[in-house]
N, C-alpha and C positions, 0 to 999 in steps of 0.2 A: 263291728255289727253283731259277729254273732255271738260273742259274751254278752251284749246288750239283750239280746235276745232271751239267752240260756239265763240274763240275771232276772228278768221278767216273769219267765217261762219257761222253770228248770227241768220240767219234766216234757220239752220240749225236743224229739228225739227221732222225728220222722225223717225220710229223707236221706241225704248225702251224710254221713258222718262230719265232715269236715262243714256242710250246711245247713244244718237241722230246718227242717220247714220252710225254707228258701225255694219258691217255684222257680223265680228265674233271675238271673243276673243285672248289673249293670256296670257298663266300664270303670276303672278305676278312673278318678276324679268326677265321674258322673251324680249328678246329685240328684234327687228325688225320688218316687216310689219305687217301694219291691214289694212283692207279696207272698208272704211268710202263712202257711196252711198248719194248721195245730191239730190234727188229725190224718194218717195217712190216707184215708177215702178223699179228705178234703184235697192234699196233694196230689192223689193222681188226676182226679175232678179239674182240679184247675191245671196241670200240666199237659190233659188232652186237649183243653182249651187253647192254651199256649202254643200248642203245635200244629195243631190244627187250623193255626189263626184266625181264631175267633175272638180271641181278646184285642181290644182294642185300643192303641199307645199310641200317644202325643207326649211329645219332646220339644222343649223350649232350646233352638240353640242360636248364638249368638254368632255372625259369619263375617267374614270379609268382603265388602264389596256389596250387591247389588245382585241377586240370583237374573237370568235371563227374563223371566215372566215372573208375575204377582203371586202368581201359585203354579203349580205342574207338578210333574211326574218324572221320578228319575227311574229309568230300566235299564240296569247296565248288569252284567253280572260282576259276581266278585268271587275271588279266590287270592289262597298266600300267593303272595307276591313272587311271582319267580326270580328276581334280581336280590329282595330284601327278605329271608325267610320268617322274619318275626313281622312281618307287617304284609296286610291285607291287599287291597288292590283289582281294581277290574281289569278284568282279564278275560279274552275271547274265550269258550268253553268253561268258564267258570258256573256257580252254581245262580241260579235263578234271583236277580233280588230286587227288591219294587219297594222305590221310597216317593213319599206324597210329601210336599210342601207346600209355605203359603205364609207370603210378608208377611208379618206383624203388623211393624215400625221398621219406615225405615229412619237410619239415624245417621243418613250423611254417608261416613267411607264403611259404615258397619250396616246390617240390617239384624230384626229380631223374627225367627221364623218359628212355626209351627211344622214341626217335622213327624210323621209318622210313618214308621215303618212296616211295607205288611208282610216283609218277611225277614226273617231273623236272623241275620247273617254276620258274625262278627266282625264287630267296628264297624258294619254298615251304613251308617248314618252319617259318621265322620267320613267316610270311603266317598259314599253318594257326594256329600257336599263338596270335596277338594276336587273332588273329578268334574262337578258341573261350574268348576271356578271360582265357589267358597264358603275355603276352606272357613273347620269351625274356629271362634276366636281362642288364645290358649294352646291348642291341638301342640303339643311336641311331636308326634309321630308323623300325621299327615296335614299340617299348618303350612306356610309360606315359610321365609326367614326371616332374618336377627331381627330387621327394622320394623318388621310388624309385629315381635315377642318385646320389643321397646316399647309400642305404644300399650300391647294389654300389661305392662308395668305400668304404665300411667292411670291404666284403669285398678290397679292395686289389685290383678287377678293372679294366683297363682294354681292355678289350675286351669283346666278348657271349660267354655263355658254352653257345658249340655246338661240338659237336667231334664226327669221322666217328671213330665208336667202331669199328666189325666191319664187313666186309665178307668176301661170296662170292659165287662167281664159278669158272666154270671156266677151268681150264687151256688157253692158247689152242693148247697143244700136243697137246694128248686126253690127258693125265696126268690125269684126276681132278677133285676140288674142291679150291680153296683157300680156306682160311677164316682171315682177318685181323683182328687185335686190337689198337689200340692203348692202352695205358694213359691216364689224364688228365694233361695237361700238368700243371708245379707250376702254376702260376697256378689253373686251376680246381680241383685239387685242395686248394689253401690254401684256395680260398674255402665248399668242401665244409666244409673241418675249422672256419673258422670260424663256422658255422650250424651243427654238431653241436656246438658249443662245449667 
């Protein structure tokens, strides 16, 4: 990404060294928006946003099972894992973290959900989902086991299937709102069409 970036936009140089104009992240195999600032006013402008959560993110993620209710609220906090130090985990005294969801489609032993998280908390999404019972589809770190990474081979996914669907956010110039849409990649969207069969 960020050679794509620096080949676009070589004089592209705010920010993280190692990030040049990347406001904020998304997990490895996560697919969809980021928002890359090409001015450092623009970057801090949208990084107080981002922290201050005022920006506004939806997340396509594909789960296991049937969530409890059509839509709700997950509040659990989350912190490293005391047992697994590389992996996240809610945990009593952890830090503050609030995820909103909301069926899609459902699609039988799978459903398609609208996740937005309002606060930032790493891998929270994935975290929120395995803990209210499910997990995202793909997930190696916080998924089920073998029998359910067999069937998202059937689904021809080699990755977990979460992707930053919409995003808004104002204009760091005082233009307005911007509101951001990306479609699903092929890969999740093959694996959509192969559960609607």
């Amino acid at each position: 990404l960020v050679n794509a970036l620096l080949a676009r936009y070589p004089n592209l140089v705010v920010g993280d060294a190692g990030r040049p104009g990347i406001v904020h992240r998304l997990d490895r195999d996560t697919s969809g928006l980021i928002v890359v600032a090409k001015t450092r006013s623009a970057l801090e402008h949208l990084r107080r946003q981002f922290k201050s959560r005022q920006v506004q993110k939806t997340y396509q993620a594909l789960v296991h099972g049937q969530p409890p209710a059509p839509e709700g609220i997950v509040e659990a906090p989350v912190a490293r894992d005391p047992r697994h130090r590389k992996r996240m985990a809610v945990v009593a005294g952890g830090r503050e973290s609030r995820t909103r969801y909301r069926v899609l489609e459902d699609l039988g032993n799978y459903s398609l959900l609208a996740v937005s998280p309002e606060t930032g908390r790493t891998h929270q999404i994935r975290v929120h989902l395995a803990w209210l019972g499910v997990p995202v589809v793909g997930d190696r770190v916080y998924g089920p086991g073998r029998s359910a990474r067999r069937a998202v081979t059937i689904m021809g996914l080699e990755r977990q299937f979460l992707h930053a669907w919409r995003l808004s956010f104002e204009h760091p110039s005082g233009k307005g709102a911007v509101d951001l849409e990306a479609p699903l990649p092929p890969d999740l969207q093959q694996a959509i069409n192969v559960l609607r069969g």
